[in-house]
C-alpha positions in Angstrom: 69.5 77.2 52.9 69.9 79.7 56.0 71.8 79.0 59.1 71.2 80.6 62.6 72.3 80.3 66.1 70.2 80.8 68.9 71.4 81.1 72.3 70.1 80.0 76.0 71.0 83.6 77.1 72.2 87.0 76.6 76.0 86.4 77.9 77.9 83.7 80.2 80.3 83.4 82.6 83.6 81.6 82.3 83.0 77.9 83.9 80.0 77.8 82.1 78.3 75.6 79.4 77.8 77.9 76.4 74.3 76.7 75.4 71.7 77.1 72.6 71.0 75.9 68.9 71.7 75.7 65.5 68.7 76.4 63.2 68.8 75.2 59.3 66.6 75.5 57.2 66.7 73.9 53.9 65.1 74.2 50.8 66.4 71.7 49.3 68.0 67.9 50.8 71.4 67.9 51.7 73.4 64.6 50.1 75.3 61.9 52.4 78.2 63.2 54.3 77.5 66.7 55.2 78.4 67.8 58.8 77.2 70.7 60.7 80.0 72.2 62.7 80.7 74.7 65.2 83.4 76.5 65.9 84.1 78.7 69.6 87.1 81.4 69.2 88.4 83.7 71.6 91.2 85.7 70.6 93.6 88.8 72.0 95.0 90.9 70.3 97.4 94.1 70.4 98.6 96.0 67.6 101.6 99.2 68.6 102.3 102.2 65.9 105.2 104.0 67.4 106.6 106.9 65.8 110.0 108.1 66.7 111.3 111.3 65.5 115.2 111.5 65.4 116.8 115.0 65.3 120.2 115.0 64.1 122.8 118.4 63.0 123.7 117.9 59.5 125.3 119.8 56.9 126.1 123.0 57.5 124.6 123.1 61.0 121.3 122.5 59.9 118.8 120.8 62.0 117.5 117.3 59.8 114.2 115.3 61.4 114.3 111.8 60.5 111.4 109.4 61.5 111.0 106.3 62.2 108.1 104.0 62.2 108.0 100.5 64.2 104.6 98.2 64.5 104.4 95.7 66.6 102.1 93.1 67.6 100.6 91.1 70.4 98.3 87.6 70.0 97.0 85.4 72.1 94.2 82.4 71.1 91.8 82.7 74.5 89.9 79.6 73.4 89.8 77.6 70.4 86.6 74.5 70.6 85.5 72.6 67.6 82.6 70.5 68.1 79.9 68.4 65.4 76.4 69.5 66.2 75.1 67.3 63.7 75.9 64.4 61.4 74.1 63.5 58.0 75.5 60.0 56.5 72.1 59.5 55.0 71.7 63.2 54.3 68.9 65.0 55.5 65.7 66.1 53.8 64.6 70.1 53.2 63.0 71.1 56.1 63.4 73.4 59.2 65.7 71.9 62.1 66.9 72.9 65.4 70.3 71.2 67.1 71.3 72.1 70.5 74.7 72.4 71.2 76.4 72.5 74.4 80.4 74.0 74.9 82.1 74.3 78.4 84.2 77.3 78.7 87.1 77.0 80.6 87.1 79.2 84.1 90.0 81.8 83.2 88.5 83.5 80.5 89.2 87.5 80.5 86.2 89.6 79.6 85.4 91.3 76.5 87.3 94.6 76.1 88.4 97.0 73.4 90.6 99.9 74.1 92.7 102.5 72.2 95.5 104.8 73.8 97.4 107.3 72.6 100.8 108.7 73.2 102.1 111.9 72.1 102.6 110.2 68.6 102.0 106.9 69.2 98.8 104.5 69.5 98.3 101.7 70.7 95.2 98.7 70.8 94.0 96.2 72.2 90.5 93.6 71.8 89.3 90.6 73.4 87.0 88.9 71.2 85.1 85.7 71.4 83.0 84.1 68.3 81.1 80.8 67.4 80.6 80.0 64.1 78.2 77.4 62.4 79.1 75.8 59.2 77.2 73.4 57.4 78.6 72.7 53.5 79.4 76.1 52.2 76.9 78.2 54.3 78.0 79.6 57.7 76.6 82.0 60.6 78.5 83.7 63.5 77.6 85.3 66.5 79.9 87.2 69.0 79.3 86.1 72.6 79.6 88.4 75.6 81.6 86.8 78.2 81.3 88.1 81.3 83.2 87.4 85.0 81.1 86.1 87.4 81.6 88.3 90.4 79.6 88.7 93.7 78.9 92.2 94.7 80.3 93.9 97.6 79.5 96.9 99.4 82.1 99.9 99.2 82.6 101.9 102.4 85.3 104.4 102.9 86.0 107.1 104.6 88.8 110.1 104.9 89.9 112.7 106.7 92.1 116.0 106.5 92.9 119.2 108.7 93.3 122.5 107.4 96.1 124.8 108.7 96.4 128.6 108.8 93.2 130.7 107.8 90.8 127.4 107.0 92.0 125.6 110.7 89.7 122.8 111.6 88.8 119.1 110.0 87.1 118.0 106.8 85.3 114.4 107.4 83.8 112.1 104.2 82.5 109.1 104.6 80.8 107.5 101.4 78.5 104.5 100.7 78.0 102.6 97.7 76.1 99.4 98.0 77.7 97.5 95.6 81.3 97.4 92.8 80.0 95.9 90.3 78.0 98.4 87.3 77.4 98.5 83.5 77.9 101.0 81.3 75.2 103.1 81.5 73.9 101.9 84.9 73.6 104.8 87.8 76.1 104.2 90.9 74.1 105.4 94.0 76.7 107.4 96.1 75.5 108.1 99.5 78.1 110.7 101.2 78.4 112.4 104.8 80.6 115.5 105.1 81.5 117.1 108.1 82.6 120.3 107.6 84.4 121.4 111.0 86.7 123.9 108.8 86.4 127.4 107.7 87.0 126.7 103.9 83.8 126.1 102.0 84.0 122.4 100.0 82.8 124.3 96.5 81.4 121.1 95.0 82.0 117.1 95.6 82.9 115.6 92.1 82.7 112.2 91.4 85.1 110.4 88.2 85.7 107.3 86.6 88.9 106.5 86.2 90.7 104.0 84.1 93.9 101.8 84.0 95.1 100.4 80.9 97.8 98.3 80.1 98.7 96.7 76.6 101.4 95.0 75.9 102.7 93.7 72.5 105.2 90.8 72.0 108.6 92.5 73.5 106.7 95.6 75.1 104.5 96.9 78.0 102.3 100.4 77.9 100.4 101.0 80.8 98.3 104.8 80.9 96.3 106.3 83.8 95.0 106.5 86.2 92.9 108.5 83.0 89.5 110.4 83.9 87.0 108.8 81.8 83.9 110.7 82.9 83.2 113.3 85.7 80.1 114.5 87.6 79.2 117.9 89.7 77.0 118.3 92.6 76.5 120.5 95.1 79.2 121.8 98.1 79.2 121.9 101.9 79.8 125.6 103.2 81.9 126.1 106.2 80.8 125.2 109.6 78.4 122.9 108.2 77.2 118.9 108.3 75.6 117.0 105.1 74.5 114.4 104.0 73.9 113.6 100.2 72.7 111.3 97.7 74.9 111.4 94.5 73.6 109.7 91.5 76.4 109.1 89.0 75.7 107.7 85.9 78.7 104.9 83.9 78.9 106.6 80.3 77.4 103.9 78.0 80.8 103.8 75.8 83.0 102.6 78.7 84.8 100.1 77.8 84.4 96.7 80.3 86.7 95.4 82.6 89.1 93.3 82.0 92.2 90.8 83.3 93.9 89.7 80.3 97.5 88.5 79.0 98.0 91.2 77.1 94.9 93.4 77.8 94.2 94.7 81.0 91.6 97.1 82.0 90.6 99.0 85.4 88.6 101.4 87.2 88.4 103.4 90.4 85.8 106.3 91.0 87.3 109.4 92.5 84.7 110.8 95.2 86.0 114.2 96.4 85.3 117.4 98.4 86.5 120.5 96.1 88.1 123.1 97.8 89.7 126.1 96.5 93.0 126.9 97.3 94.1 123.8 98.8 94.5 119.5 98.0 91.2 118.0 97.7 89.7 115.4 100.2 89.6 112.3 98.1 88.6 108.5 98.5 88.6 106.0 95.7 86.6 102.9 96.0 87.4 100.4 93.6 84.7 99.0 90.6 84.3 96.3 88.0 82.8 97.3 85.0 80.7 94.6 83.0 79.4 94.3 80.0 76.2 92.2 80.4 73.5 92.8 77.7 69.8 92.3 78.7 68.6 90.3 75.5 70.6 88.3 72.9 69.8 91.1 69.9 71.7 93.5 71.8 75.0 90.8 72.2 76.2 92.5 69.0 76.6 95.6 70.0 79.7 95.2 71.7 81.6 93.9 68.5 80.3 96.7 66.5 81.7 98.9 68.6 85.5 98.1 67.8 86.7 100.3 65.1 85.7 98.9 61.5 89.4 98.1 60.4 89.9 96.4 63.3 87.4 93.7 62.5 89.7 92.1 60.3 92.2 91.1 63.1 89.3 88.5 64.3 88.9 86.7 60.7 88.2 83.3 60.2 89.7 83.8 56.8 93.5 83.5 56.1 94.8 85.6 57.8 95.9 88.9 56.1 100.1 89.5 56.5 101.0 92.3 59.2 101.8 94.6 56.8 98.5 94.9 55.6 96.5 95.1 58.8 98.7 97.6 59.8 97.3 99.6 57.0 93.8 98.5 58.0 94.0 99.7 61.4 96.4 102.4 61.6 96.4 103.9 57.9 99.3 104.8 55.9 102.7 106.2 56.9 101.5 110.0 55.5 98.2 109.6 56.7 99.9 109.1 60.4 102.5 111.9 60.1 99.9 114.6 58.7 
């Protein structure tokens, strides 16, 4: 007997019927009672290594180090839907079959996301995962579905302006154009920018960077990081005395890590468009994007699961779940491991 799910698309949108079908086929008949069930989970979670080194004078003057290491943990069920796609009281004879299923997923649901961050010693995670699962007797199948926000894209126009004093006297002007907020990883962002170079300081490049805000926060604690440059791009300056207008294709690395507006999970990003010039504060403007993770075919709606570190699989088991102590092991590695 196999078991496969096949779904109406590539990712949804919270609000939305998760739709597709459960396909069996047997080799033999099933007897009386068996049930095929399906099971949709979406789950948070957040897992803190902290290491704190205490420095203490001890005998004799002497300098003693003693650390300490506390873990600490966040978790948060998203979604958790139960459902019977199919009933045999007569059992069913061995064949090929197909059962559609249909789930409605509530509107709040945060996107997929997986982040690490790191401290001086410290590290912290953080996942949003969603999975269904088909079971029929003792043979199962899962699938992880992308869930993605459902956001209508808007045009991003800004503009700024500084003057220069002493030797570079006169006015830098940027105005930039983007014709839409919303990208994937790996998708180009068409920047269109106009400089006006009134000054007498050469701009020596315009740069453009993704940066990201992160916060994670465990059970009694918050960590928030950035803004954190993710990825930058070069292109070419604006001398002195001089008007331009450019077309700057930037390019979201593929590895960037979605978007996100969870409980304990929350992920965003801002591109930093500016005129570099030397010897003095950069003109800057920073439009604000969503990044999305929106595959183009259902093979690829793996991809985003297999991405999480391998360890940190386990935190999303449908199993028993495994005592703290022992995924902190998983994910983190042992005590020496950490302080080497």
């Amino acid at each position: 007997m196999s078991i496969s799910i096949q779904l109406s698309k590539p990712f949804f949108h919270p609000g939305e019927l998760l739709q597709g079908n459960v396909v069996v086929s047997l080799r033999q008949p099933i007897q009386a009672s068996s049930n095929l069930s399906l099971t949709f989970k979406g789950k948070e979670r957040t897992k803190f290594l902290i290491i704190d080194d205490d420095i203490q004078l001890g005998y004799k003057s002497r300098v003693r180090t003693e650390t300490h290491i506390y873990k600490k943990n966040g978790k948060k069920t998203l979604i958790n839907l139960q459902t019977i796609a199919g009933t045999f009281t007569g059992g069913i004879a061995a064949g090929e079959y197909s059962f559609p299923f249909q789930i409605a997923l509530p509107a709040e649901l945060p996107q997929n996301s997986n982040i690490t961050m790191k401290g001086l010693q410290d590290t912290y995670k953080g996942a949003i995962v969603y999975k269904l699962k088909a079971i029929l007797g003792h043979q199962f199948c899962k699938i992880f579905i992308p869930i993605a926000p459902h956001i209508i894209p808007q045009p991003l126009n800004d503009s700024n302006e500084k003057t220069f004093l002493f030797g570079g006297s006169g006015k830098l002007k940027m105005k930039t154009e983007i014709p839409k907020n919303v990208f994937q990883p790996g998708e180009m962002v068409p920047i269109k920018v106009s400089i006006e170079n009134e000054s007498k300081k050469d701009v020596d490049s315009l740069k453009v960077k993704l940066m990201r805000t992160a916060t994670i926060c465990s059970d009694d604690q918050t960590i928030e990081q950035g803004p954190d440059e993710v990825h930058r791009m070069e292109f070419e300056g604006v001398p002195q005395k001089s008007k331009a207008e450019r077309m700057l294709n930037y390019e979201i690395p593929k590895k960037t890590t979605p978007s996100t507006n969870g409980k304990l999970l929350k992920v965003k990003y801002h591109l930093d468009i500016e005129c570099d010039v030397a010897m003095a504060i950069d003109l800057e403007v920073h439009p604000v994007v969503e990044i999305v993770y929106q595959p183009p075919c259902v093979e690829h709606n793996i991809s985003f699961y297999e991405d999480l570190p391998k360890k940190w699989k386990a935190l999303f088991s449908e199993t028993k779940e495994e005592s703290f102590d022992k995924v902190d092991r998983m994910i983190f590695g042992s005590v020496s491991e950490v302080l080497l």
